[in-house]
N, C-alpha and C positions, 0 to 999 in steps of 0.2 A: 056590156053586151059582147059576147062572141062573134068575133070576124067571121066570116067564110072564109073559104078557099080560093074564091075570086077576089074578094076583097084584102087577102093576106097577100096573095100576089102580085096586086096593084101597088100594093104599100112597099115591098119590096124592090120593087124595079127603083124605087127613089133611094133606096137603104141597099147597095149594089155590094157592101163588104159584109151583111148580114145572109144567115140563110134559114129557113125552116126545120125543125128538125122535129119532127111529134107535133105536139100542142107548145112548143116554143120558137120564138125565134133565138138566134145564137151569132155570134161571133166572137175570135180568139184573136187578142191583141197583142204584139209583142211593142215592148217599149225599149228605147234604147237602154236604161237601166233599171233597175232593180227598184228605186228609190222613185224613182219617175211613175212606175206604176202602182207603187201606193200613194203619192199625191193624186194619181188622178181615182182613185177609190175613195181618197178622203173627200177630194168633192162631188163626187158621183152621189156617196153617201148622203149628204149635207141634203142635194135635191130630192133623192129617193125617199129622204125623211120627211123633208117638204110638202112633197105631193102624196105620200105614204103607195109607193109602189117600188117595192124593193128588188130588184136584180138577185140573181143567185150567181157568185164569184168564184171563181176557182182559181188560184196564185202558183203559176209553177215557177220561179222563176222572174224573169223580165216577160211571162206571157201569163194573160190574165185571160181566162171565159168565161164571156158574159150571156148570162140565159134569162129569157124574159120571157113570164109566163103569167097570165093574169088566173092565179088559184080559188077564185072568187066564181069565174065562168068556167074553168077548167078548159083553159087554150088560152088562145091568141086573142085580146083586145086591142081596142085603141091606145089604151094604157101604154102597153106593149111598142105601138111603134113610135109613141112619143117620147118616151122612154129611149129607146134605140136613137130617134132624132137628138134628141137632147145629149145622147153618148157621142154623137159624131160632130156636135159642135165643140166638146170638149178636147177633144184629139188634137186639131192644131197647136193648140198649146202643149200636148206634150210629147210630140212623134215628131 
C-alpha cells in the first residue's frame, strides 16, 4: 500500500539521514573506503533478496545512493521505510 504524505513524513522524522525525493525516498553514503562500500552492498543485497525488495544503487566511488521505491504501488511503502531501517542498522559496522 502507498504511504501518504503524512504518513511518509512521520516515518522520516525516525530515518533523519534519509530525505524524499519524488515517489522515493533516498540517501547518499560515503564510506571511509572503497571496499567498505561494497561489503556493505553485499549484505544489503543478501536481505533485499530475502524479503525481495530491491534498492536502486549508484557507486561513485566510497559514496553509494541508495533509492527506495516501492514499483509495485508507484511511490513510497512500508517496504520502503523498512528497508531504509534495516540500511541504518547496517551502518555501524561500517562508518
Amino acid at each position: 500500500m502507498k504511504l501518504n504524505q503524512e504518513q511518509i513524513q512521520t516515518a522520516l522524522t525516525e530515518l533523519p539521514s534519509w530525505r524524499q525525493d519524488g515517489d522515493k525516498i533516498t540517501q547518499t553514503i560515503r564510506f571511509p573506503n572503497y571496499l567498505d562500500g561494497i561489503r556493505f552492498i553485499s549484505k544489503l543485497a543478501i536481505q533485499a533478496e530475502a524479503v525481495q525488495h530491491h534498492p536502486d544503487l549508484t557507486i561513485n566511488w566510497c559514496n553509494i545512493k541508495i533509492d527506495l521505491n516501492t514499483h509495485d504501488v508507484n511511490g513510497i511503502s512500508q517496504k520502503d521505510i523498512d528497508m531504509a531501517k534495516y540500511i541504518e542498522s547496517l551502518l555501524p559496522e561500517f562508518l
